[in-house]
C-alpha positions in Angstrom: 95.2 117.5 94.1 95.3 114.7 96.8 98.9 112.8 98.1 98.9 109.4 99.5 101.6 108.0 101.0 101.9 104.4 99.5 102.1 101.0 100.7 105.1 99.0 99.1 102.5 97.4 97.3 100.7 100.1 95.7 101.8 101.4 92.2 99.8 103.9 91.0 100.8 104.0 87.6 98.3 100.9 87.2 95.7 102.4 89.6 94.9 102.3 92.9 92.2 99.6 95.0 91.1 99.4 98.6 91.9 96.6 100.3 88.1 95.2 100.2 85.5 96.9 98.3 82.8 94.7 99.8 84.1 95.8 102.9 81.7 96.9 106.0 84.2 98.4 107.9 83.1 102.4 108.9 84.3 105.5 108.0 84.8 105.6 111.7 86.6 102.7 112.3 89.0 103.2 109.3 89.9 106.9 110.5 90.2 105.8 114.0 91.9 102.7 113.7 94.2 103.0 110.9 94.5 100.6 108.1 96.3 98.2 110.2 95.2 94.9 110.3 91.6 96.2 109.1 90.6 95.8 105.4 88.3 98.6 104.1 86.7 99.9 101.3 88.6 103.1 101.9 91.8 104.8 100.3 93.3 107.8 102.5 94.7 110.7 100.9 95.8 113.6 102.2 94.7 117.4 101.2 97.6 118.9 100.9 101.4 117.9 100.7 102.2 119.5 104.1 99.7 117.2 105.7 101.2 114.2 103.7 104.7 114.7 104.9 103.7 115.3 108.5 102.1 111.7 108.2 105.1 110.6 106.2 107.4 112.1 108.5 105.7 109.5 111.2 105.4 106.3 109.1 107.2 102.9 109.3 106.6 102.1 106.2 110.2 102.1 104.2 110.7 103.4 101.3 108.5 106.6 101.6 106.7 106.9 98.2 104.3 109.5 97.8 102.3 109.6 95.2 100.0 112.8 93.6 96.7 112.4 92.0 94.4 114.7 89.9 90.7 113.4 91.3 87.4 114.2 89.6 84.7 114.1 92.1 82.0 113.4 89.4 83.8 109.7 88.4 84.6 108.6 92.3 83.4 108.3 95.7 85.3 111.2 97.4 84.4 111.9 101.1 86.4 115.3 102.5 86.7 114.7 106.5 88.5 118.4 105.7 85.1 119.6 106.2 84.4 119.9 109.7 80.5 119.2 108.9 81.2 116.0 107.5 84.0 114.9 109.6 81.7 115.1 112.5 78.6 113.3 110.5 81.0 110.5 109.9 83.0 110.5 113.3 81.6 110.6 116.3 84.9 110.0 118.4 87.6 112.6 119.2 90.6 110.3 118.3 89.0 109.6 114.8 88.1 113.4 114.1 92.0 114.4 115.7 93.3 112.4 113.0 91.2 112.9 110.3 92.0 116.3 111.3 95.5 116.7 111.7 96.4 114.9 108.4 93.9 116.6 106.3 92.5 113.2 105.3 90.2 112.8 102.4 88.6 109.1 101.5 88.6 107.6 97.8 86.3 104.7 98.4 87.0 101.8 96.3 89.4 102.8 94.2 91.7 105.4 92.4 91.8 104.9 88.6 95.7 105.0 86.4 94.2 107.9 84.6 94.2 109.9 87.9 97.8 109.5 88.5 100.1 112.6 88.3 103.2 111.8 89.6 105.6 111.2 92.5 106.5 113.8 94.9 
């Protein structure tokens, strides 16, 4: 399973999609620099529900909604910065890897189909 904590304008029930999809932004700079006033191609998710509620735990984002999804790596883009090997093929700066790190993140690029939904937690 992967947990995102949502936006206020994500419903997952209907699917999920990045921001851009014909985005350039890196790997790199959307680890490093959050999602902030930068639109990628890129959806964060966390590993495990632990690492989701730390980052929840740490949000300003109001009401915290966090969704949980059932995703098959052979229908979507999934790259797992869990792996220390690709985290560091991906992200050369310490910031970027610390976070990717510490919030067990793992990146759905373009989008997260309805069917993937589970449920809230």
């Amino acid at each position: 399973f992967l947990y995102r904590l949502l936006r206020n304008d994500e419903h997952p029930e209907m699917g999920l999609v990045a921001k851009n999809i014909w985005s350039s932004v890196s790997v790199e700079q959307h680890v490093t620099y959050g999602s902030h006033g930068i639109a990628s191609k890129y959806i964060s998710c966390c590993k495990s529900e632990q690492a989701v509620r730390k980052l929840a735990s740490m949000s300003r984002t109001h009401p915290r909604r966090i969704a949980m999804f059932y995703v098959n790596e052979r229908d979507i883009n999934i790259i797992d910065l869990t792996d220390p090997f690709i985290r560091d093929c991906f992200i050369s700066n310490m910031t970027g890897r610390h976070y990717a790190a510490s919030f067990e993140e793992v990146l759905i690029e373009n989008n997260i189909p309805k069917e993937c939904f589970v449920g809230y937690i």
